[in-house]
C-alpha positions in Angstrom: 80.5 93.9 177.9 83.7 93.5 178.8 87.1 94.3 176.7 89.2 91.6 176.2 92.9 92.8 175.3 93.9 92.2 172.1 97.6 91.1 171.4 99.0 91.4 168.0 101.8 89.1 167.1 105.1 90.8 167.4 105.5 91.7 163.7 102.3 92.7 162.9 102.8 96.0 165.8 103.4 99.3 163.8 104.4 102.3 166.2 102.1 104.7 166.3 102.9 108.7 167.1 103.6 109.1 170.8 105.3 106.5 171.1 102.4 103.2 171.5 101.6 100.6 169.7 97.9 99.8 168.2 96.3 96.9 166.0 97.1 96.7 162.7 96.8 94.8 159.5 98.8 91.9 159.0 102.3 92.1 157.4 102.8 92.5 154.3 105.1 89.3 154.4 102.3 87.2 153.7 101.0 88.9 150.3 104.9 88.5 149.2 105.1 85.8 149.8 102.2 84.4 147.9 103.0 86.9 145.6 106.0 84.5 145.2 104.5 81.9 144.9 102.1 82.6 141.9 105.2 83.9 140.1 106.8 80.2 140.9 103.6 78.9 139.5 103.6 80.9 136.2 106.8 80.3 135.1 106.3 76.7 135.0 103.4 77.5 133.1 104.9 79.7 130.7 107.9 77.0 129.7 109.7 78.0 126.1 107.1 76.8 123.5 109.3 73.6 121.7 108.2 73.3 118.2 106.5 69.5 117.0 108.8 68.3 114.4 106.7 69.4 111.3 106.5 72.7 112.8 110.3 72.5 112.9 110.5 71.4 109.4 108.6 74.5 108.2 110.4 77.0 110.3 114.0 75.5 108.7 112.0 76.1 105.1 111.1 79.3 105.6 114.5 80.5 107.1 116.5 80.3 103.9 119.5 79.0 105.9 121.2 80.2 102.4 120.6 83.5 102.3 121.9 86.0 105.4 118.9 87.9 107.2 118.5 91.3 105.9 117.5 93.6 109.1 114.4 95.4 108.7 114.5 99.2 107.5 114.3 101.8 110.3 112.8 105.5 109.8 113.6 108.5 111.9 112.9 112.0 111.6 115.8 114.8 111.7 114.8 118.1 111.5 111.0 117.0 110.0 112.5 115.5 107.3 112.5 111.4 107.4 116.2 109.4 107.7 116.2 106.0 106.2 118.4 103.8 107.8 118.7 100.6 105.8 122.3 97.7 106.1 124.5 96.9 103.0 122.7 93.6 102.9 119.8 95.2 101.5 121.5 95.7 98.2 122.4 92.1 97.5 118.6 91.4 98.5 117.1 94.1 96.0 119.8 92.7 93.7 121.0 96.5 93.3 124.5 97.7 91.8 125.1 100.8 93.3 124.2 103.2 96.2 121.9 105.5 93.8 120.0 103.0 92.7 119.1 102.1 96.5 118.8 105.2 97.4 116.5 106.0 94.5 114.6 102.6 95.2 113.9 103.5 98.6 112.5 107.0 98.3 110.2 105.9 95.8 108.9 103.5 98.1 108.8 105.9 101.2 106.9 108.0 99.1 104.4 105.0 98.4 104.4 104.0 102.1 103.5 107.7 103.1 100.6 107.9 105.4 99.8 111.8 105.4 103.2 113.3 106.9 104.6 110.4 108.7 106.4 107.5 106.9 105.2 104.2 107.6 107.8 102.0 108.7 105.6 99.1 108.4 104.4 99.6 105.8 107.9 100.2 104.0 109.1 96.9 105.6 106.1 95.0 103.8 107.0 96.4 100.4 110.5 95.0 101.0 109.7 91.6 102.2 107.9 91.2 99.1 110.2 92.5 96.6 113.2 90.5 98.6 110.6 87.4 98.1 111.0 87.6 94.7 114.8 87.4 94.8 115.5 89.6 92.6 118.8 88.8 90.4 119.2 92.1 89.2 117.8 95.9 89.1 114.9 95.4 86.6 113.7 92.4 88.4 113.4 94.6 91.9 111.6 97.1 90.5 109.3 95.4 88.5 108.9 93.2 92.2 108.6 96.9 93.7 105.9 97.6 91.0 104.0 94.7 92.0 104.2 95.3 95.8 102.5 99.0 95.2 100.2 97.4 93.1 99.0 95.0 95.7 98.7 97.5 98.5 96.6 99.8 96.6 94.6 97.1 95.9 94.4 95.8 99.5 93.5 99.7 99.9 90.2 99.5 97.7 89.3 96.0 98.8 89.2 97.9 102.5 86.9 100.8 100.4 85.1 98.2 98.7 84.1 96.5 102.3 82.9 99.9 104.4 81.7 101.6 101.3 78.1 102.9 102.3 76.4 103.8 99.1 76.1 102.3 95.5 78.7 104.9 94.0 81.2 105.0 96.3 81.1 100.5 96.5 81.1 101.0 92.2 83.7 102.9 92.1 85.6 101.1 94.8 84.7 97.9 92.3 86.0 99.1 89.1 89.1 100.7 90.4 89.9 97.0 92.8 89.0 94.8 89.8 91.7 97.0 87.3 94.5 96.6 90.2 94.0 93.0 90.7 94.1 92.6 86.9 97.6 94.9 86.7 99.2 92.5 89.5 98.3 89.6 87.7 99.2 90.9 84.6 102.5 92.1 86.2 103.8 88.3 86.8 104.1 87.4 83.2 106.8 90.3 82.2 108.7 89.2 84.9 109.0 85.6 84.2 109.6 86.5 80.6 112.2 88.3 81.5 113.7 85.9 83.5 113.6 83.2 80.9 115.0 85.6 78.3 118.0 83.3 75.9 116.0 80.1 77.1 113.9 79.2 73.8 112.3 76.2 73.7 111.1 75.1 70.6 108.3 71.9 71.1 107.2 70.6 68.3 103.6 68.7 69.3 103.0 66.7 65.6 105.3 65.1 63.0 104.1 63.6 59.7 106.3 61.0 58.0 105.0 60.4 54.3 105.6 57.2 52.8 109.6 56.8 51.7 110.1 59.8 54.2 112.6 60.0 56.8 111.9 61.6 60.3 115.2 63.1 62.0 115.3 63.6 65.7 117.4 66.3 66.9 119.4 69.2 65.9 119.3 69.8 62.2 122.3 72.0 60.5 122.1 73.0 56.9 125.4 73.5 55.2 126.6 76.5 53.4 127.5 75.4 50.0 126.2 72.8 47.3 127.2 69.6 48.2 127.9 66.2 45.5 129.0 62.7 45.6 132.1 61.5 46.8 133.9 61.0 43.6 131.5 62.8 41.5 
């Protein structure tokens, strides 16, 4: 059989060593240049997602316009020994008074967002977001907000128990300790909305009973200091 010569097209000839050239694949060009072209192709695919206008609505609800955005908490290590980095604005959002109160605030909650050695950032940034959800107005409302964030976590903890425990003592036990937290978190919202009704005393009276020749008075009643008689008298 005979050869038939082979002719490459001019950019598809590589040099060879001594100097010839020989067939070889075709040039890379090509596989750019589709290469290209799918890139082309996914960025019209992958336009900037535009929000429907409910989903708008619920985005400018959430993102207390208000309020400034308090950057999340950062946690580094110098030395072994953990550095909190937290902004001023953090303060105003735990409704703190002074730097040792934050700093005491925030230690205590490393030390409950502590998984083994290592501090868990995201864990400590959780615990924020709910105590800054309460909007706390001052320090007793941030910690008993802080209170209530440990509480829930270390129920979220036993709920996890509760759902890979593997025999009957280790899911009752998981049980009784889960059902005491969730009753502590619950039982944790009342102080705090007592406290923050404090001086506003509502008396509501739900019954009245005139008798016959009586006189029923509507509204604040003051009783004088002294006897009182007639004008004249």
């Amino acid at each position: 059989m005979a050869d038939f010569p082979f002719t490459a097209p001019r950019d598809t000839l590589a040099q060879v060593p001594g100097g010839g050239t020989g067939k070889v694949r075709r040039s890379t060009q090509m596989n750019q240049k589709k290469l290209k072209g799918r890139k082309t192709r996914a960025r019209k695919l992958a336009k900037s997602y535009e929000p429907a206008p409910q989903e708008r609505v619920a985005l400018d609800h959430t993102q207390n316009k208000d309020r400034p955005p308090v950057p999340r908490v950062t946690v580094s290590e110098k030395g072994g020994v953990p550095q909190i980095n937290a902004s001023f604005l953090l303060m105003e959002a735990l409704g703190a008074r002074d730097m040792d109160f934050l700093d005491g605030f925030l230690m205590q909650l490393v030390n409950t967002a502590t998984q083994g050695a290592k501090v868990d950032e995201r864990g400590l940034n959780f615990m924020l977001s709910v105590i800054k959800g309460v909007e706390a107005r001052d320090q007793v409302e941030s910690m008993l907000a802080g209170q209530m964030a440990a509480v829930h976590v270390a129920t979220m903890t036993l709920a996890r128990h509760l759902a890979h425990a593997e025999t009957i003592p280790q899911q009752d036990s998981a049980e009784r300790a889960f059902n005491k937290l969730a009753r502590t978190f619950a039982a944790q919202v009342e102080p705090l909305k007592r406290y923050r009704s404090r001086g506003d005393q509502t008396v509501r009276v739900e019954h009245v009973t005139v008798n016959e020749g009586g006189q029923a008075i509507v509204g604040n009643v003051r009783h004088g200091g002294g006897g009182d008689g007639d004008e004249g008298g």
